[in-house]
C-alpha positions as CSV (number, residue, x, y, z in Angstrom):
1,X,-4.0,11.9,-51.4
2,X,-3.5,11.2,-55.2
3,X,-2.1,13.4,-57.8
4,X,-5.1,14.3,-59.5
5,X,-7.1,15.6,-56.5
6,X,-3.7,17.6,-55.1
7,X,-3.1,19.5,-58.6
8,X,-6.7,20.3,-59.1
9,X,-6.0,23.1,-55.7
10,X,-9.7,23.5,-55.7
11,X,-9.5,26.1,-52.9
12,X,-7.0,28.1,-54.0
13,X,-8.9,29.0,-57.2
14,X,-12.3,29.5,-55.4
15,X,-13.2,33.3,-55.8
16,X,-12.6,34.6,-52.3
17,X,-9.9,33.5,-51.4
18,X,-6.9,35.7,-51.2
19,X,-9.6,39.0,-50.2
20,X,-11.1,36.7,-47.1
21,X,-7.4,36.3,-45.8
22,X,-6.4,39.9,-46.2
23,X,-7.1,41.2,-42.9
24,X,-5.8,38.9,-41.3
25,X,-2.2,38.4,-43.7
26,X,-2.3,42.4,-43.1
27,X,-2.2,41.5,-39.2
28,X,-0.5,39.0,-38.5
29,X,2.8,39.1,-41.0
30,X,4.5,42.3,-39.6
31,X,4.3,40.2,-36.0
32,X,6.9,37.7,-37.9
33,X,10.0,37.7,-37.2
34,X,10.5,36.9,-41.5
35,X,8.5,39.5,-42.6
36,X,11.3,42.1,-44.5
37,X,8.9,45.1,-44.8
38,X,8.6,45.7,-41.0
39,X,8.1,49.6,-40.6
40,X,6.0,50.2,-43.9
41,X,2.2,49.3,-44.6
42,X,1.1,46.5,-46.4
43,X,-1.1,48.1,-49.0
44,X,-1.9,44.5,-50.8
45,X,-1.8,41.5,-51.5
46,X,-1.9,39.1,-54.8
47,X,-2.1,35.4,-55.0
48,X,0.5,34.2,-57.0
49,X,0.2,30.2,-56.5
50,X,-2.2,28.2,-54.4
51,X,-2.2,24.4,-53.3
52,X,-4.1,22.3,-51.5
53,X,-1.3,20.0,-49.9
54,X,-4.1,18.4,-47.7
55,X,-7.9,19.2,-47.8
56,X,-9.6,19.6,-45.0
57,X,-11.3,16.5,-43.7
58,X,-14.4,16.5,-41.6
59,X,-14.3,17.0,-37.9
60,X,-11.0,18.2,-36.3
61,X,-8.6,17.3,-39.1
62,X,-6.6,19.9,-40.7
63,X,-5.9,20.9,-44.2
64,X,-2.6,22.2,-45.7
65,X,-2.6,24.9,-47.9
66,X,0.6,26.5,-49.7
67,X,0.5,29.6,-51.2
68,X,2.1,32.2,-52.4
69,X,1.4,35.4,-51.8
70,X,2.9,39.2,-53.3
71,X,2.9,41.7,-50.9
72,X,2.7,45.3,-51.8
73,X,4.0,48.2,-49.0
74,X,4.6,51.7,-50.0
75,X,6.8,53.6,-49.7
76,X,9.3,51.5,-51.6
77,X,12.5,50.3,-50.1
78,X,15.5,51.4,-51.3
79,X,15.6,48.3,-53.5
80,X,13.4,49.7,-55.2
81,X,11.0,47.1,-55.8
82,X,8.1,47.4,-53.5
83,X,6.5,43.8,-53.9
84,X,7.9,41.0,-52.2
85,X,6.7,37.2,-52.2
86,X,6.0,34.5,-49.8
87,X,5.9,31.3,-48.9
88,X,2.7,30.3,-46.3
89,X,2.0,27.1,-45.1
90,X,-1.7,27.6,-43.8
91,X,-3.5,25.1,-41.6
92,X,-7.2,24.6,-41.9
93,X,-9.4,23.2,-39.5
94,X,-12.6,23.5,-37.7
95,X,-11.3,24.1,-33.9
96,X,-8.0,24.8,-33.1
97,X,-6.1,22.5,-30.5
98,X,-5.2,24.4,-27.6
99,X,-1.5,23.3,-27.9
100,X,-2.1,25.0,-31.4
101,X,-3.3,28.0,-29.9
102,X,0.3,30.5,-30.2
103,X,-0.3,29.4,-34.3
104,X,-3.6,31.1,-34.6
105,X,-3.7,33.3,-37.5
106,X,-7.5,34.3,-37.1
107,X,-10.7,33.0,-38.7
108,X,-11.9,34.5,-41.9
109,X,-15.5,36.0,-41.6
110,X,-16.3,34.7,-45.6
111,X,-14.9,33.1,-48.6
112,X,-14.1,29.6,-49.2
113,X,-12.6,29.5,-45.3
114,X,-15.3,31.0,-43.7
115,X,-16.2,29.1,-40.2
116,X,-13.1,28.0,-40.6
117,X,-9.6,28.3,-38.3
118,X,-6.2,29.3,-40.0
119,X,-3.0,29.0,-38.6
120,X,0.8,28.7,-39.1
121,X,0.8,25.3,-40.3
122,X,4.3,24.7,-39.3
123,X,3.7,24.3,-35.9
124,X,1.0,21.5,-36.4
125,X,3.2,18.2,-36.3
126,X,0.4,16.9,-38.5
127,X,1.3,18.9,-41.1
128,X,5.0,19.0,-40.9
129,X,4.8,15.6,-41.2
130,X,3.0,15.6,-44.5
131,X,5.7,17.8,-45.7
132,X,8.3,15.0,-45.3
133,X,6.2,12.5,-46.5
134,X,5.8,14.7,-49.8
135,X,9.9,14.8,-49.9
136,X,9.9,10.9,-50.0
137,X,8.0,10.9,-53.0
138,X,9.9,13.2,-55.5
139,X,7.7,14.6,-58.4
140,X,5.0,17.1,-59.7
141,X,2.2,18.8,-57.5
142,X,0.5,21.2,-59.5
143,X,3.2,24.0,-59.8
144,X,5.0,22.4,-57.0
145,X,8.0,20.1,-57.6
146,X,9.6,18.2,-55.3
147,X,12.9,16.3,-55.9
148,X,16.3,15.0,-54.9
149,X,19.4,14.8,-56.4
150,X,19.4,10.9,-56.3
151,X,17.5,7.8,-54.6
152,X,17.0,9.3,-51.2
153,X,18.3,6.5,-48.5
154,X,15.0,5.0,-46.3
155,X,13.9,8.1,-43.9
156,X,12.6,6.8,-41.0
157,X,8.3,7.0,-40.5
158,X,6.7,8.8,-37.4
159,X,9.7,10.9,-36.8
160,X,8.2,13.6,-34.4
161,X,8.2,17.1,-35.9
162,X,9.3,20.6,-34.5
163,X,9.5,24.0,-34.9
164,X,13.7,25.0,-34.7
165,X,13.0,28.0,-31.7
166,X,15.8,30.3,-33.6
167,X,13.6,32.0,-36.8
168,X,15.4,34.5,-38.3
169,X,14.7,35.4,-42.2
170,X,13.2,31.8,-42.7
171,X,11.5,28.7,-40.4
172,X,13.0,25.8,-40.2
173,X,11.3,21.8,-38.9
174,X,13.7,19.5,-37.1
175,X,12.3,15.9,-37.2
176,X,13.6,14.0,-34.6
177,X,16.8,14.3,-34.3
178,X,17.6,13.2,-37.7
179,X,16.6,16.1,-40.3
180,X,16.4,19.2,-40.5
181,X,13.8,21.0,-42.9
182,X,15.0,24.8,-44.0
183,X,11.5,26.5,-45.2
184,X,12.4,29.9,-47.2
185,X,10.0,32.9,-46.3
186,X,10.6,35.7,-48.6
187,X,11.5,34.5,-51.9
188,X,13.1,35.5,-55.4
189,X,12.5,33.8,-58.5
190,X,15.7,31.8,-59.5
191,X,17.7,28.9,-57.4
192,X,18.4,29.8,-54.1
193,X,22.0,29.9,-52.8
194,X,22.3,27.7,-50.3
195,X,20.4,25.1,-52.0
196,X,23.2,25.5,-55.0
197,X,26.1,25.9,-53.1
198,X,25.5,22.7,-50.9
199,X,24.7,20.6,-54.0
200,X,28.5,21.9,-55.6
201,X,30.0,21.3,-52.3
202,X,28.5,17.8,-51.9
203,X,29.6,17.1,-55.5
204,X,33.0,18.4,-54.8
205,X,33.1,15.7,-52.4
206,X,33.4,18.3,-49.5
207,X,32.1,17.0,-46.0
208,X,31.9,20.4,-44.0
209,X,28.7,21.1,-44.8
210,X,25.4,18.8,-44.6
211,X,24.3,17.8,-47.7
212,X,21.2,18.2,-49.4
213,X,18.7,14.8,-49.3
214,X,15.5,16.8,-51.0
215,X,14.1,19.9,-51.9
216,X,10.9,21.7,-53.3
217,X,10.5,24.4,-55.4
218,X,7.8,26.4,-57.7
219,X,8.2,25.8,-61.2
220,X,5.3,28.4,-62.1
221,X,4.6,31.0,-62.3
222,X,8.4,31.4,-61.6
223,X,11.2,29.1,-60.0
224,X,11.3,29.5,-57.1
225,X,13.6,27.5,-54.2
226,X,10.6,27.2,-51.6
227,X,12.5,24.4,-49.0
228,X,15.5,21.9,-48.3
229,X,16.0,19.4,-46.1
230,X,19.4,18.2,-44.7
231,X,20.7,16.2,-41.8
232,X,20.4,17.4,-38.9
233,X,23.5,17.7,-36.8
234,X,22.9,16.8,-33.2
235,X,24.4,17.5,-30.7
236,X,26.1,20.7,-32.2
237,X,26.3,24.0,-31.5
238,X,27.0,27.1,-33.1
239,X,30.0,29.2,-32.5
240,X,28.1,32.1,-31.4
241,X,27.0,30.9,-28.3
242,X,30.4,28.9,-28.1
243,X,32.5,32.4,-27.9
244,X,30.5,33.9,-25.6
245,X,30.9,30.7,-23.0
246,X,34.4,30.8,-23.6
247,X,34.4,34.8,-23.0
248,X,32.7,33.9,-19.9
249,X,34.5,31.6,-18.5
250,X,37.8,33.6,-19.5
251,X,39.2,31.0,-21.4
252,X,40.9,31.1,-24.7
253,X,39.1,30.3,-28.1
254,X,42.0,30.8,-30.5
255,X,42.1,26.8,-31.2
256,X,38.4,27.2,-32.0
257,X,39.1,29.9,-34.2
258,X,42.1,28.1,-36.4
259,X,40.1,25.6,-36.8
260,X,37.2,27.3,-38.2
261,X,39.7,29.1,-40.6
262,X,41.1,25.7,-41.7
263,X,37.1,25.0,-42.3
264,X,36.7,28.3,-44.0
265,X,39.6,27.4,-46.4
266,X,38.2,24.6,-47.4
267,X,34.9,25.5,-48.1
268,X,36.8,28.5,-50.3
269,X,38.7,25.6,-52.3
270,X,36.0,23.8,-53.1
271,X,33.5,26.5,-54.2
272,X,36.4,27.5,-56.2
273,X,37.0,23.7,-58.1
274,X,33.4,23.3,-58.5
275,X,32.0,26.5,-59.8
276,X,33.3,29.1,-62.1
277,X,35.9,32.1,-60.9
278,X,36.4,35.6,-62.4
279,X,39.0,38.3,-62.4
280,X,37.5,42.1,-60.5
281,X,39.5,44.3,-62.5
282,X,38.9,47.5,-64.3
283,X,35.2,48.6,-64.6
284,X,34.2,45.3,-61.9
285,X,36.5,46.7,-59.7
286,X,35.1,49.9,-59.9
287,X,31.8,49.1,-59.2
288,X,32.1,47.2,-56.5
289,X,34.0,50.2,-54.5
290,X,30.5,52.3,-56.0
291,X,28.8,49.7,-54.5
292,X,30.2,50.5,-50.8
293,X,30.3,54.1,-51.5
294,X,26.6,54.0,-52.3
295,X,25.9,52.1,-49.0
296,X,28.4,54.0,-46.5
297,X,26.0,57.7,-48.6
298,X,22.6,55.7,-47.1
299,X,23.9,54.6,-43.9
300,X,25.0,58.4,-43.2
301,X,21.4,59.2,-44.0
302,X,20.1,57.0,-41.3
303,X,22.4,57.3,-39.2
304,X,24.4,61.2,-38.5
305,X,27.1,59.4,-36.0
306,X,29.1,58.2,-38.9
307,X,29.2,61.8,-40.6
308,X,32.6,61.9,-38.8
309,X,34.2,59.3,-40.0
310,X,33.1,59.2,-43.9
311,X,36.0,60.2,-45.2
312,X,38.1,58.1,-44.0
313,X,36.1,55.5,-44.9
314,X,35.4,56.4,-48.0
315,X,39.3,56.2,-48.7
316,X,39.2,52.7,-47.8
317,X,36.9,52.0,-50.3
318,X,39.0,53.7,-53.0
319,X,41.8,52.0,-52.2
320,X,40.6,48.8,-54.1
321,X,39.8,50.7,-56.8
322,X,43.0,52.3,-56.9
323,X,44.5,48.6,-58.6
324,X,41.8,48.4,-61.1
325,X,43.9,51.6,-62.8
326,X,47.2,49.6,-62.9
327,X,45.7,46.8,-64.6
328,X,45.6,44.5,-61.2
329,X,42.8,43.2,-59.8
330,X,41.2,40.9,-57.4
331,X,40.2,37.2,-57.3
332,X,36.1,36.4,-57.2
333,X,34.4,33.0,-56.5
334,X,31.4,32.0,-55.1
335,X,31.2,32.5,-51.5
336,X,29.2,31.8,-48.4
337,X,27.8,35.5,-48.4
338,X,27.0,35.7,-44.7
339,X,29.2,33.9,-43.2
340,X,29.6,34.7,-38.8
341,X,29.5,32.8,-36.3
342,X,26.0,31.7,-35.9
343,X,26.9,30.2,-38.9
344,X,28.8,27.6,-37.7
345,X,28.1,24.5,-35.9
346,X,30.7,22.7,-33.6
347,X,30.0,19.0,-32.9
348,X,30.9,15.8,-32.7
349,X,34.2,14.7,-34.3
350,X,31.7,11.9,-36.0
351,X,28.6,13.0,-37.3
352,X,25.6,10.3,-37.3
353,X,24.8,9.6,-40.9
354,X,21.6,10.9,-42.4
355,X,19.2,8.1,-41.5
356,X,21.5,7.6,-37.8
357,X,19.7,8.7,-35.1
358,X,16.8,7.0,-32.8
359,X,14.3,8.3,-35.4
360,X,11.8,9.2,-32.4
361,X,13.4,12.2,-30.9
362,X,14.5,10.7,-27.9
363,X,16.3,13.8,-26.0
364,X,18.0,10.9,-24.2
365,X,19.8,9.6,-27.2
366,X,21.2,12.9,-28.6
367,X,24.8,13.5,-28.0
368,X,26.0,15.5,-25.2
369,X,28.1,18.7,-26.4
370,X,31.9,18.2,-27.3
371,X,34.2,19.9,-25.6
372,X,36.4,22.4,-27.0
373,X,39.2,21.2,-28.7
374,X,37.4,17.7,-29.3
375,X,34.6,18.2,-31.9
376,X,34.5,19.3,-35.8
377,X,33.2,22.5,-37.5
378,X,30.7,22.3,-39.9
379,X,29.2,25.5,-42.0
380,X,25.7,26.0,-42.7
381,X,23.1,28.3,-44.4
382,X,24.6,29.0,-47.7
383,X,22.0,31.8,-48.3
384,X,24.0,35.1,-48.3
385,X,22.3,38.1,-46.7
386,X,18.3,37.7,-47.2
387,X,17.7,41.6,-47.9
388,X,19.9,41.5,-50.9
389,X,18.8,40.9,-54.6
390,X,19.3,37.2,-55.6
391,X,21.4,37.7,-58.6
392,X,23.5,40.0,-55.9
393,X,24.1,37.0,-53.7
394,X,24.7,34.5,-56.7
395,X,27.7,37.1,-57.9
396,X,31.0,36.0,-57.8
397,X,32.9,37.6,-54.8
398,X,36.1,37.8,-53.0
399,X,36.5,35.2,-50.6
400,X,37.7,38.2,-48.5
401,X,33.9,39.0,-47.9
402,X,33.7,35.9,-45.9
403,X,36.8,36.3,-43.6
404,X,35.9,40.1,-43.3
405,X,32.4,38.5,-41.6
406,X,33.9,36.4,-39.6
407,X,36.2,38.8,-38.5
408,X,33.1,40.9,-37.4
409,X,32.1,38.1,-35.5
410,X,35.0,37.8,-33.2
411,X,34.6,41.4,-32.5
412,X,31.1,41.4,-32.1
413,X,31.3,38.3,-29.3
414,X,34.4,40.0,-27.7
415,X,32.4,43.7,-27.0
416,X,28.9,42.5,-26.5
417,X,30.3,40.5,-23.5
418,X,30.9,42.4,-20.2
419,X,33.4,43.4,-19.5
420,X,34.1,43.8,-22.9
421,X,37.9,42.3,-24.1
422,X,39.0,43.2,-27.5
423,X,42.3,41.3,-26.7
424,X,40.3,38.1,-26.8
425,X,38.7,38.9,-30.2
426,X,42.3,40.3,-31.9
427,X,43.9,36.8,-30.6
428,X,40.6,34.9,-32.1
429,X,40.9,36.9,-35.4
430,X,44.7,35.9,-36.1
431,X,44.4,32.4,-35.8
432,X,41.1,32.3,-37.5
433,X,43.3,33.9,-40.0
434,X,46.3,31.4,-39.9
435,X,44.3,28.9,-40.1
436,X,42.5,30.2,-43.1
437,X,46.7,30.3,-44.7
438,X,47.7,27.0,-43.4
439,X,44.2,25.6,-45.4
440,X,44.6,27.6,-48.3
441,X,48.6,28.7,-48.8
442,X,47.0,32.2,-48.8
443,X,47.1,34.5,-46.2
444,X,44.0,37.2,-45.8
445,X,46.1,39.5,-44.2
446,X,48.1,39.9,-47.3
447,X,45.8,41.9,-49.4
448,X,45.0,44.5,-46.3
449,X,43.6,46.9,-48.6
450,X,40.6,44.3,-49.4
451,X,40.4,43.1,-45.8
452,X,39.6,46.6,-44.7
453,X,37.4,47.5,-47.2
454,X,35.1,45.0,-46.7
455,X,35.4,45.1,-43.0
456,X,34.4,48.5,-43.1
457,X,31.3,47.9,-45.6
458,X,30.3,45.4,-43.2
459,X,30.8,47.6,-39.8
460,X,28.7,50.0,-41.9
461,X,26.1,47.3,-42.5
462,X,26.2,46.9,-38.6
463,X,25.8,50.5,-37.7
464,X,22.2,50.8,-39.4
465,X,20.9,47.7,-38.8
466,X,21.7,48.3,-35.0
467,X,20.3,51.5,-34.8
468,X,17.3,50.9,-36.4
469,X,16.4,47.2,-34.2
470,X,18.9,47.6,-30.9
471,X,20.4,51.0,-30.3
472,X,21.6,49.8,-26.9
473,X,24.4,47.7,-29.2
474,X,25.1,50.7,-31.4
475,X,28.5,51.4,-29.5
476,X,29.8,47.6,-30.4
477,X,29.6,48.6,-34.2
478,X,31.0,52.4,-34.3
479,X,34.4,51.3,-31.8
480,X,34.6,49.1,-35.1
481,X,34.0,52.5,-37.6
482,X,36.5,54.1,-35.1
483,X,39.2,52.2,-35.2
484,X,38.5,50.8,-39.5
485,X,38.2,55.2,-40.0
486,X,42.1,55.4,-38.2
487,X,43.9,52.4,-40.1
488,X,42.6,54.2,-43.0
489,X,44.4,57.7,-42.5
């Protein structure tokens, strides 16, 4: 496919097109697990880019579309901003494969696609595949870019492509066993976090977290981050499901744990050498206990059960505040911004290199597990929590916010398990925190007042979004509001 017949995207400007895929966008988004407006109408759409990756070829071969789309739902979130943007990846084709079949999007009765099937391209290796074979070639595509932050080494051909079975706010492509392709759903003009942060880290030189080969990105109307690849770490597994085996089994995790704060401290360091820090004091102290106040005032809203406990909680907000009078203050950096334990991969104490690997998928080559105790953390997905606003999640920060998450973690894993053993998760939480102070020469524990407040803003956090999407796991949350709402009497 050259250049000039990709940047022409002679579909995408046919008159038609975004009204003949309306009633089926209006469909079939609020099924995806992606989609952030779930529980409001879509009430429109507007086509903000369109390219035509791969045009449809005659009999059964697809074409790739990309577009982007605004999506309008009243009533406005609390945000307040009541369009959102995203990223599709639409295959085209005559007659759908029956492998294909889960993909289907539904077949648009006129326009340019009429006669035609659409589905989630994603899921056609065809079309992942031309994806990577667009990241091998960094440059221009109409107002698509796609680049690299240096000669990328030789990625292997025919690498088989699929769909990574975990979606949460984005979709992610695993070829082989050797890359892994992040594909960002709902996005915000301006460079993504965790496309940023792993390009400082890998420039600080730090080896904790994969770094990035390639990338594309909108460069009209507005930048946005669209998509990164990495290596993919095989034979890894994340610390959620790690805990909860170890909880099962009834052995302990605390090794685990001081490892992962060791990990945690040196992510901190390096964030901290490579990007710029600032001092929360005064007014910047202020606002950010207003900005916990302001979310503890909705979360009572939605949910009464915490009516009991506001005050209390509200004095732990206060309380770093209070130093911002005295002249103190508190240390920010840029941080992970989400950081739990799905966010962590354990694996092999040597990690393949990025072009290691059998190159054909071959489940028979991919490493078995480590065993606890014998592998290497490794921290992943740099993107801070999806729902907030980007220039929120690109803010400097306490590194407390981290540890506070992880914290939550421990917790959650230790009370979602039956019988539930918070013993487990208080012996987890101080040696993740030891090992954070061994790393660092800084303890977490020493600033309490900052621990708890963001422990509690986070619990808070918890409380909604459980009762809103699993009220069954509402209790795990509030014994954390219980017991946050006592230290702070």
């Amino acid at each position: 496919m050259s250049e000039t017949a990709a940047a022409r995207t002679p579909v995408g400007l046919l008159p038609g097109l975004l009204p003949s895929l309306a009633p089926l966008l209006r469909a079939w988004l609020p099924r995806q697990r992606w989609f952030a407006g779930k529980g409001r109408p879509v009430t429109g759409f507007s086509l903000v880019s369109a390219v035509e990756l791969l045009p449809p070829r005659g009999g059964n071969g697809p074409g790739l579309l990309h577009l982007l789309v605004g999506v309008d739902q009243r009533p406005e979130p609390p945000a307040g901003d009541p369009h959102d943007c995203y990223q599709l990846l639409l295959g085209v084709c005559p007659a759908l494969p029956p492998h294909l079949a889960p993909a289907l999007i539904g077949r648009p009765h006129g326009g340019p696609l009429a006669g035609l099937m659409v589905y989630e391209g994603l899921y056609d290796p065809r079309l992942a595949a031309l994806l990577l074979e667009r990241l091998r070639t960094p440059g221009p595509l109409g107002p698509l870019r796609f680049a690299s932050p240096g000669p990328l080494p030789p990625l292997p051909r025919a690498l088989t492509a699929r769909p990574l079975g975990t979606e949460q706010s984005n979709s992610s492509l695993v070829y082989g066993d050797t890359y892994i392709l992040k594909c960002f759903r709902r996005v915000q003009p301006g460079p993504n976090p965790d496309l940023e942060l792993s390009l400082a880290l890998a420039r600080a030189g730090c080896a904790r977290v994969p770094a990035p080969l390639a990338w594309y990105e909108s460069t009209a109307p507005h930048p946005y981050t669209l998509g990164v690849l990495q290596p993919y770490l095989r034979g890894s597994r994340d610390g959620w499901r790690l805990a909860l085996e170890a909880l099962a089994a009834g052995t302990p995790f605390t090794e685990e744990a001081r490892a992962l704060g060791r990990v945690t401290a040196e992510v901190h360091t390096a964030l901290a050498e490579e990007l710029p820090t600032v001092r929360l004091c005064g007014p910047r102290a202020e606002r950010l206990a207003a900005g916990m106040h302001r979310r503890l005032d909705e979360a009572v809203r939605q949910v009464p059960a915490l009516l009991p406990y506001a005050p209390r909680l509200r004095a732990a907000f206060d309380a770093i505040a209070a130093p911002a009078h005295r002249g103190l203050g508190w240390r920010a950096q840029r941080i992970h911004g989400d950081l739990h334990l799905g966010q962590a991969l354990y694996g092999p104490a040597t990690e393949p290199s990025a072009t290691g690997g059998s190159g054909d998928g071959s489940a028979a080559r991919t490493p078995a597990p480590p065993r606890p105790g014998t592998g290497r953390w490794s921290v992943i997905d740099f993107e801070g929590e999806p729902a907030r606003p980007l220039s929120e999640r690109r803010r400097p920060q306490p590194p407390v916010r981290d540890i506070a998450g992880m914290l939550r973690s421990f917790d959650y894993a230790a009370r979602t398990h039956r019988p539930g053993n918070p013993v487990w998760a208080e012996r987890c939480r101080a040696a993740y925190c030891e090992g954070y102070a061994q790393a660092s020469g800084a303890d977490p524990r020493a600033e309490p007042e900052l621990l708890r407040a963001y422990e509690t803003d986070k619990a808070v956090y918890e409380v909604v979004y459980e009762a809103r999407h699993r009220p069954d796991w509402l209790p795990v949350p509030m014994a954390a509001i219980e017991r946050l709402a006592a230290a702070s009497v």
